[in-house]
C-alpha positions as a Python dict, from the first residue, in 0.01 Angstrom:
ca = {
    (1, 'X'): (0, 0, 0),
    (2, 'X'): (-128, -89, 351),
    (3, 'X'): (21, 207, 496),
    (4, 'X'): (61, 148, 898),
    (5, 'X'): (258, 445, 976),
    (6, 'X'): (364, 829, 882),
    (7, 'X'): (626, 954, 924),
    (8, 'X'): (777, 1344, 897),
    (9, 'X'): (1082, 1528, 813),
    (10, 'X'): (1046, 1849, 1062),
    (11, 'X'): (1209, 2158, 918),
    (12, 'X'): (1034, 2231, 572),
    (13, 'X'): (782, 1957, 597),
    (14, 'X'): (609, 1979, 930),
    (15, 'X'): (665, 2294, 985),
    (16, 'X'): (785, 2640, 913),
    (17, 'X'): (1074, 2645, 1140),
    (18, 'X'): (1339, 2929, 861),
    (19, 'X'): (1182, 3178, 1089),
    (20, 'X'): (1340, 3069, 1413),
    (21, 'X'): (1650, 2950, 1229),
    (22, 'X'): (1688, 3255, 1009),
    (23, 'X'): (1634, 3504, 1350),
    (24, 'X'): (1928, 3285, 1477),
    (25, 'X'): (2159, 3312, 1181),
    (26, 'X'): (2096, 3686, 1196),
    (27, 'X'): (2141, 3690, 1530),
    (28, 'X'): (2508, 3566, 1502),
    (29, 'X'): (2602, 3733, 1196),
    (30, 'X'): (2495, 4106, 1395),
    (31, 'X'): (2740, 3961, 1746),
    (32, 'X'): (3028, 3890, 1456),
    (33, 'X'): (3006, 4251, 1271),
    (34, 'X'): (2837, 4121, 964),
    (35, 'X'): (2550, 4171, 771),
    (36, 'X'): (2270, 3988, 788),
    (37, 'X'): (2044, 3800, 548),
    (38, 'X'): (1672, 3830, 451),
    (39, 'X'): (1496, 3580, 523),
    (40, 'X'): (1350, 3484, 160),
    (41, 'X'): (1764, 3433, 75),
    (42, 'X'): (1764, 3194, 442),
    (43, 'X'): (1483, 3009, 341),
    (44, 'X'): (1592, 2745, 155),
    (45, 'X'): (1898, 2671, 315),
    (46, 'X'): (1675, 2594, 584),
    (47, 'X'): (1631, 2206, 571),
    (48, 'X'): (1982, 2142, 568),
    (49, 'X'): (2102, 2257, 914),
    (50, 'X'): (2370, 2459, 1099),
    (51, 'X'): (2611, 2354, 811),
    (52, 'X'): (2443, 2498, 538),
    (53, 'X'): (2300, 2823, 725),
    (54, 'X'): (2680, 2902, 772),
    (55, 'X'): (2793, 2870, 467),
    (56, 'X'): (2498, 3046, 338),
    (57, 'X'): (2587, 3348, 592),
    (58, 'X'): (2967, 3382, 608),
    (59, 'X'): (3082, 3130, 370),
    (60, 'X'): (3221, 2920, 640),
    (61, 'X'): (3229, 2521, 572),
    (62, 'X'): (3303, 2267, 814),
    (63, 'X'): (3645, 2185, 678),
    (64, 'X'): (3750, 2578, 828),
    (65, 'X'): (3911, 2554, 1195),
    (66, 'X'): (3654, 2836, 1341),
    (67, 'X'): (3388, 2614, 1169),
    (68, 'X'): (3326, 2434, 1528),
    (69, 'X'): (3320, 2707, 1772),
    (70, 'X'): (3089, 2911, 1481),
    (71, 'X'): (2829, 2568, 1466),
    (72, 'X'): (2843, 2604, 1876),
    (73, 'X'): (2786, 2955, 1851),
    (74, 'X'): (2529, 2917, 1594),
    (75, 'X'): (2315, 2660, 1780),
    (76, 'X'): (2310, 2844, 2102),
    (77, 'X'): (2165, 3099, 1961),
    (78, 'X'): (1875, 2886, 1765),
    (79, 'X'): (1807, 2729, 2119),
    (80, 'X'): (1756, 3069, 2296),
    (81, 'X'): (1510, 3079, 2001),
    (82, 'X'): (1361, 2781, 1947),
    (83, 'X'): (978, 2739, 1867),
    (84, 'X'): (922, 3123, 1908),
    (85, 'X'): (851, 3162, 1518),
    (86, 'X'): (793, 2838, 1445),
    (87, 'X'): (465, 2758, 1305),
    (88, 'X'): (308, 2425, 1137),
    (89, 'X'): (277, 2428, 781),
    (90, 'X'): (-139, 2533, 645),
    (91, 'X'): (-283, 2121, 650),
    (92, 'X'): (-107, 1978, 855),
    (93, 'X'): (-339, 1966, 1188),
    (94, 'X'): (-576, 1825, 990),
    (95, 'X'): (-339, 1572, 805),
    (96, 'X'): (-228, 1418, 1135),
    (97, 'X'): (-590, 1459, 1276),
    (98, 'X'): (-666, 1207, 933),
    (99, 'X'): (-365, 1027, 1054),
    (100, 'X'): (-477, 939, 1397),
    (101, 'X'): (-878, 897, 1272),
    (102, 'X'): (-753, 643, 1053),
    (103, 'X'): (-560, 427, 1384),
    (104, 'X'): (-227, 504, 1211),
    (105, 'X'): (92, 582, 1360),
    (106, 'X'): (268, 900, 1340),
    (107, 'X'): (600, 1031, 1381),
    (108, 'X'): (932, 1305, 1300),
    (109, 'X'): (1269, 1184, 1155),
    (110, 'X'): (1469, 1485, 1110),
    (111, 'X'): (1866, 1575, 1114),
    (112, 'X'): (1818, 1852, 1360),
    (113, 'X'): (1976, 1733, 1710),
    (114, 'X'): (1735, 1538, 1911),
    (115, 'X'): (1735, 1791, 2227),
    (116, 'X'): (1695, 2077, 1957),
    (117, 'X'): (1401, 1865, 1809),
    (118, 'X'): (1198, 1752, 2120),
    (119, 'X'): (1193, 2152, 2221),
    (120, 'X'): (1031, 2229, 1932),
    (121, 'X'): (766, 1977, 1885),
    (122, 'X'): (670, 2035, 2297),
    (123, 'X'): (606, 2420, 2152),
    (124, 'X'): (394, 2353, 1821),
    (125, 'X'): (18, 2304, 1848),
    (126, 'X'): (44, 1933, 1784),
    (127, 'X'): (-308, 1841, 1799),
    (128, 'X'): (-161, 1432, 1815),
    (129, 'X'): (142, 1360, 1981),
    (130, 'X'): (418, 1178, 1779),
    (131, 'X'): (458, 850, 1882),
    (132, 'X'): (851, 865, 1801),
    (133, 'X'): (1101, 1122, 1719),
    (134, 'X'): (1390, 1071, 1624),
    (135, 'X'): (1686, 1341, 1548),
    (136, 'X'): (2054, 1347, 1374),
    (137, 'X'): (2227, 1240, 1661),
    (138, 'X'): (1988, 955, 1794),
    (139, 'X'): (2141, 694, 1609),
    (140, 'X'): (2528, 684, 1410),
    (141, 'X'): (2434, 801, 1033),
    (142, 'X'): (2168, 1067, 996),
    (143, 'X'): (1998, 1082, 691),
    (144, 'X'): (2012, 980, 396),
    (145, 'X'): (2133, 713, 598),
    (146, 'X'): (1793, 448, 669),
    (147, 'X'): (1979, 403, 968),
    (148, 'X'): (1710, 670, 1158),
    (149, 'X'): (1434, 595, 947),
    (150, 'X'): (1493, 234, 1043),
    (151, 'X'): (1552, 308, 1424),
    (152, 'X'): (1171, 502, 1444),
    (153, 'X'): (1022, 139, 1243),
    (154, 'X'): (1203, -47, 1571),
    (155, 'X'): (1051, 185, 1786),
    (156, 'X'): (729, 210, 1697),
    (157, 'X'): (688, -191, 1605),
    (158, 'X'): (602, -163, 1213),
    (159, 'X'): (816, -257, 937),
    (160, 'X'): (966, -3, 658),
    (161, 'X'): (753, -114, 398),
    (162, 'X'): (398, 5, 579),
    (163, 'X'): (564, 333, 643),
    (164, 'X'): (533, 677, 432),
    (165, 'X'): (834, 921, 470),
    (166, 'X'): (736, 1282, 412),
    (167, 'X'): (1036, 1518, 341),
    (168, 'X'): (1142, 1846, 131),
    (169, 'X'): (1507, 1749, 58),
    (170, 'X'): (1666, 1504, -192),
    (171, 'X'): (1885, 1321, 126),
    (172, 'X'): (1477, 1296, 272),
    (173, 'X'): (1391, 1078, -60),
    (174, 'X'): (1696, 876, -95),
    (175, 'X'): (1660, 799, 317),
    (176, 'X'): (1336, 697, 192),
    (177, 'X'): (1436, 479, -47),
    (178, 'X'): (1690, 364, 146),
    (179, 'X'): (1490, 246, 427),
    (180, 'X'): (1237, 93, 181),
    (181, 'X'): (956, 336, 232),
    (182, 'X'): (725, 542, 29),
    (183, 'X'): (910, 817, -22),
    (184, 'X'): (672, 1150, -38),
    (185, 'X'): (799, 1459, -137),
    (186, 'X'): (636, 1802, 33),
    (187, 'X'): (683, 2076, -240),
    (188, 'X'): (551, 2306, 20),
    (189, 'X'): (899, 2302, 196),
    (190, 'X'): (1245, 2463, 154),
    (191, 'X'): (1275, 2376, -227),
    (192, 'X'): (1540, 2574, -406),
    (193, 'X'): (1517, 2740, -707),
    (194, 'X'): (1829, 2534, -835),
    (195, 'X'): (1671, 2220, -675),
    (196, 'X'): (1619, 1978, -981),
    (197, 'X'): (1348, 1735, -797),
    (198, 'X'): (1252, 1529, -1089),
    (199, 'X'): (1596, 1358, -1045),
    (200, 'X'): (1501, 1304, -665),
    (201, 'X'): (1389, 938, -577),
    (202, 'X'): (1036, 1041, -449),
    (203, 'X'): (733, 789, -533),
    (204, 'X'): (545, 1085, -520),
    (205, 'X'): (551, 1455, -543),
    (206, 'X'): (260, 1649, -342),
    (207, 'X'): (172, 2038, -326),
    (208, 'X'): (-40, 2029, 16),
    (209, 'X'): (-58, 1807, 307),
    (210, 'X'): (-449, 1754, 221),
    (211, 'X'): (-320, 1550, -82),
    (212, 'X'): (-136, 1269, 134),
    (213, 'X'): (-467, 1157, 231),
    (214, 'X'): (-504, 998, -65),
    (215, 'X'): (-167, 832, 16),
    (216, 'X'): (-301, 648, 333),
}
């Protein structure tokens, strides 16, 4: 495949961030007078941001007029939080110490606001820095737009088709696909139990980080 460059969803793929979301949620749901959620029931609403958690917690979607103030709200309180639980997924030093052995580039693509996004990675152990990172509001579409997939290619000087995209959500595989990547999906992350992934557009399905190796 000649693969150049990897590149990482963050939330469910790179790392174990429900904690810090979850904590967050809670957080919220305790200052509004309702009860809060365990976080095996969080946990795999957490790949699919602020949206999601809400609806998961109080049933709110964006079309409801407190939905903005609640999101505000809602991400305030994952900031004051940020990185505190957060821990990188079993493999994956190792997997991006391969990465950089190898001379290859590596780097995060995630929906989670850029600010939000650059906190967190400057708080995980990275043992290799990522050479880009891009989040949901760098560019105009977030994913499953290619749009950011395609901004971290211009960024980092290699073209789609050298490039694996690692995710845990179906709008990771069709970005992917999109884009014209390899589109990898990490069963480690948020997967729901009503998640039908065979109908997802990954090239390949992998249990641990170890087994991307083979990928590169």
């Amino acid at each position: 495949m000649n693969i150049r460059a990897v590149l990482f969803d963050l939330d469910g793929t790179l790392a174990d961030t429900a904690p810090d979301l979850g904590a967050a949620l809670n957080s919220l749901l305790r200052a509004l007078g309702q009860p809060e959620k365990a976080l095996a029931d969080i946990r795999p609403h957490s790949s699919h941001g602020a949206a999601a958690l809400l609806a998961f917690g109080m049933g709110i979607t964006p079309e409801h007029p407190d939905y903005p103030g609640l999101r505000r709200r809602y991400l305030d309180e994952y900031q004051a939080c940020n990185g505190e639980a957060s821990v990188l997924f079993d493999g994956i030093p190792e997997l991006l110490e391969e990465i950089d052995g190898r001379n290859l580039v590596w780097g995060i693509v995630t929906n989670k606001p850029e600010a939000l996004a650059r906190e967190l990675a400057d708080a995980l152990p990275l043992p290799v820095l990522p050479a880009v990172l891009v989040g949901g509001d760098t560019c105009a579409q977030a994913k499953p737009s290619p749009q950011p997939l395609h901004h971290a290619c211009a960024a980092i000087g290699i073209p789609a088709a050298h490039c694996l995209y690692i995710g845990d959500a179906e709008r990771d595989m069709q970005a992917a696909k999109n884009a014209g990547m390899v589109a990898v999906l990490a069963e480690w992350g948020y997967i729901g139990a009503d998640d039908c992934i065979a109908d997802w557009p990954a090239d390949y399905t992998v249990r641990h980080p170890a087994d991307i190796v083979r990928l590169l």
